[in-house]
C-alpha positions as CSV (number, residue, x, y, z in Angstrom):
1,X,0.0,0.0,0.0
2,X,1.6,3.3,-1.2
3,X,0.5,6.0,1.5
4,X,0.7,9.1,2.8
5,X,0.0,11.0,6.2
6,X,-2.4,14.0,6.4
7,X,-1.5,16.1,9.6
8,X,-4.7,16.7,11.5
9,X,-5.8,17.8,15.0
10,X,-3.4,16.3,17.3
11,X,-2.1,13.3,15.1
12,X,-1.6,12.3,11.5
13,X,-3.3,9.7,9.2
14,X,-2.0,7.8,6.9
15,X,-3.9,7.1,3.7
16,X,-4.1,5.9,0.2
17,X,-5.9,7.2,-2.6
18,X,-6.5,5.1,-6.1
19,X,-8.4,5.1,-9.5
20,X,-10.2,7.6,-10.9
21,X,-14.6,8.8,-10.6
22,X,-16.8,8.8,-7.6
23,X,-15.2,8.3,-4.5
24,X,-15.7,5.0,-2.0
25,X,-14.1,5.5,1.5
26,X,-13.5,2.3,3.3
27,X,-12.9,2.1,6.7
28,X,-11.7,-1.0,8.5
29,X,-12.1,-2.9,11.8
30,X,-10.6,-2.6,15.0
31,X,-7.4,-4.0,15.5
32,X,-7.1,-3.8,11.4
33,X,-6.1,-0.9,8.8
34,X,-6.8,-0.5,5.5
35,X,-4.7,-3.3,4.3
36,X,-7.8,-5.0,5.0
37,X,-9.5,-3.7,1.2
38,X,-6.9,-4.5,-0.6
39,X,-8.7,-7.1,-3.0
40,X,-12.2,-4.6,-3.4
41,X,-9.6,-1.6,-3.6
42,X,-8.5,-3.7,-6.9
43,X,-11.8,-4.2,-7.6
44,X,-13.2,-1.0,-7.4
45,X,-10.0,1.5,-8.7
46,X,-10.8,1.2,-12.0
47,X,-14.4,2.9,-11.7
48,X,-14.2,5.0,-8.7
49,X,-11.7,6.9,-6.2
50,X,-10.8,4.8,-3.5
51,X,-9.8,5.8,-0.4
52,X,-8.4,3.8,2.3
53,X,-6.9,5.3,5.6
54,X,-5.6,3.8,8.7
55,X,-7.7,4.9,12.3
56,X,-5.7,6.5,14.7
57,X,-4.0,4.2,17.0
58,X,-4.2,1.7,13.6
59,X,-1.8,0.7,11.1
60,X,0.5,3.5,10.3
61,X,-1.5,6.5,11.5
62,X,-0.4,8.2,15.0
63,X,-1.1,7.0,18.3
64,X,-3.5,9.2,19.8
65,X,-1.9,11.6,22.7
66,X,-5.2,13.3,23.7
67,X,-9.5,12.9,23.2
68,X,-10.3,12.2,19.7
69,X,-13.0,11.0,17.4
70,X,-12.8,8.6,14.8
71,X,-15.5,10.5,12.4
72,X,-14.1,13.8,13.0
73,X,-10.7,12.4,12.1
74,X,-12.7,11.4,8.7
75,X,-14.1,14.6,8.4
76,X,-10.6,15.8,8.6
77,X,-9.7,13.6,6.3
78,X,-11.8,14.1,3.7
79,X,-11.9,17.6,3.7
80,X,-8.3,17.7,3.6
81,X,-8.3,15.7,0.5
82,X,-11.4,18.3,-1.0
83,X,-14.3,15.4,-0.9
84,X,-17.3,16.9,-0.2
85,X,-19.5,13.6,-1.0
86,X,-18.2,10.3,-1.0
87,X,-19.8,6.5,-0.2
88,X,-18.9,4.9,3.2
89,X,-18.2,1.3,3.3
90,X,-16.6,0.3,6.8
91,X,-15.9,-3.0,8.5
92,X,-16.7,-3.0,12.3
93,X,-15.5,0.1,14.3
94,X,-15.0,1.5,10.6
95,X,-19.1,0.9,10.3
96,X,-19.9,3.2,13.6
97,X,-16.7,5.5,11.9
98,X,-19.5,6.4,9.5
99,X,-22.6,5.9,11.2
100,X,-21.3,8.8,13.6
101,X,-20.2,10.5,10.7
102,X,-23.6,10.7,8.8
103,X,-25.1,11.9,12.2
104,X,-22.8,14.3,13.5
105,X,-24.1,17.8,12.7
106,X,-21.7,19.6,10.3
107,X,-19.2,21.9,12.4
108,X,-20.1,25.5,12.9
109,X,-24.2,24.2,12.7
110,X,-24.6,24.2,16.3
């Protein structure tokens, strides 16, 4: 998996971004990373944008040195790769990643 990191609050996550059209985020499990989609990144690269990112405290993303949360981290993610709509597909703790995501009011709403 060639990756890079995005710096975000607190931390850095490291990522991977491949193929080309609408983008498919996948998130994985607990006690995983993204190595996890490597055979539906394969899949899938040819029609969409994949992206695949280790959690903090995963893979090769940072250990977490103060209170976080794993769908702001996405939010960060995504909007410091310019996504504004993408698909969620997640695996485990990558499934409530998005559930929390889709629910969590956009910041500066309150």
């Amino acid at each position: 998996m060639a990756t890079e990191a995005l710096a975000i609050d607190g931390g850095e996550l490291s990522y991977e971004l491949r193929g080309a059209g609408d983008p498919v985020v996948r998130l994985h499990g607990g006690g995983l990373d993204g190595r996890t989609w490597d055979a539906e990144v394969a899949l899938l690269e040819g029609d969409h944008t994949v992206i695949r990112f280790d959690a903090r405290n995963h893979g090769r993303s940072s250990t977490a040195s103060a209170t976080f949360s794993y769908y702001d981290d996405l939010r960060q993610l995504l909007t410091g790769l310019g996504i504004t709509r993408a698909s969620l597909v997640g695996l485990s703790l990558g499934a409530r990643t998005s559930i929390d995501f889709a629910l969590a009011p956009a910041p500066g709403t309150w």
